[in-house]
C-alpha positions in Angstrom: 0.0 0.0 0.0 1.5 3.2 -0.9 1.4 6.8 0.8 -0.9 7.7 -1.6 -3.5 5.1 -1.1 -3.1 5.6 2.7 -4.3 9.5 2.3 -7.3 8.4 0.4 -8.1 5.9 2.6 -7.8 8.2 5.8 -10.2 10.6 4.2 -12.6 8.1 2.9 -12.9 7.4 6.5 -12.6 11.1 8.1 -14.8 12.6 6.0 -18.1 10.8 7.6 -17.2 11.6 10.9 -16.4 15.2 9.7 -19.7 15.2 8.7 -21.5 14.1 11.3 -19.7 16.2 14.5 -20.8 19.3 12.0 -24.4 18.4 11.9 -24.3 17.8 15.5 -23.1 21.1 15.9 -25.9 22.8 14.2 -28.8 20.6 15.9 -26.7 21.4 19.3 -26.5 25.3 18.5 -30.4 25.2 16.9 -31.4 23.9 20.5 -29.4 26.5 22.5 -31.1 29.3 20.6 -34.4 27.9 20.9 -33.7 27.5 25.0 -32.2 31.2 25.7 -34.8 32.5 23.3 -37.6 30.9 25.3 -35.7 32.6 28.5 -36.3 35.5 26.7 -39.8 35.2 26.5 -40.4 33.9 29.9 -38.6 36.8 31.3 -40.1 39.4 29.1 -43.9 37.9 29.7 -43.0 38.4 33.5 -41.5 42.0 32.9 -44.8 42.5 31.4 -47.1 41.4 33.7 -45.2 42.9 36.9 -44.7 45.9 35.2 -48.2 47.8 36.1 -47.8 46.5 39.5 -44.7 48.0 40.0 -45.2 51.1 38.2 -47.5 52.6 40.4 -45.4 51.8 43.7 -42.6 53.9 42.2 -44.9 56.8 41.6 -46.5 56.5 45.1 -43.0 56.7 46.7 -41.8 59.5 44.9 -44.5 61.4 46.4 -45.6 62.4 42.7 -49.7 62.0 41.9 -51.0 59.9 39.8 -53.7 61.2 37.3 -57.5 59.4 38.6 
């Protein structure tokens, strides 16, 4: 077997397993987006709902009026 044939076999072989930790890598990076991006919502559907709770507090202890 010569050098040569040794190359192409090492790819022939390589080149699968290239290919397979790259498509892992995409699934595994798809599902982090879709997990911090879900965070995100979470945290900005709780923002939302505390926020008229809260605002009103902050006005109250500034001493400032709020319109009826």
């Amino acid at each position: 077997m010569s050098m040569g044939d040794m190359g192409r076999q090492s790819l022939r072989l390589l080149s699968p397993l290239v290919g397979a930790a790259v498509v892992a890598g995409y699934i595994t990076l798809g599902a982090a987006v879709l997990v911090v991006r879900s965070l995100f919502g979470v945290a900005s559907e709780s923002w939302r709902r505390l926020s008229p709770l809260t605002h009103g507090r902050r006005h109250d202890e500034t001493g400032t009026r709020r319109a009826a």
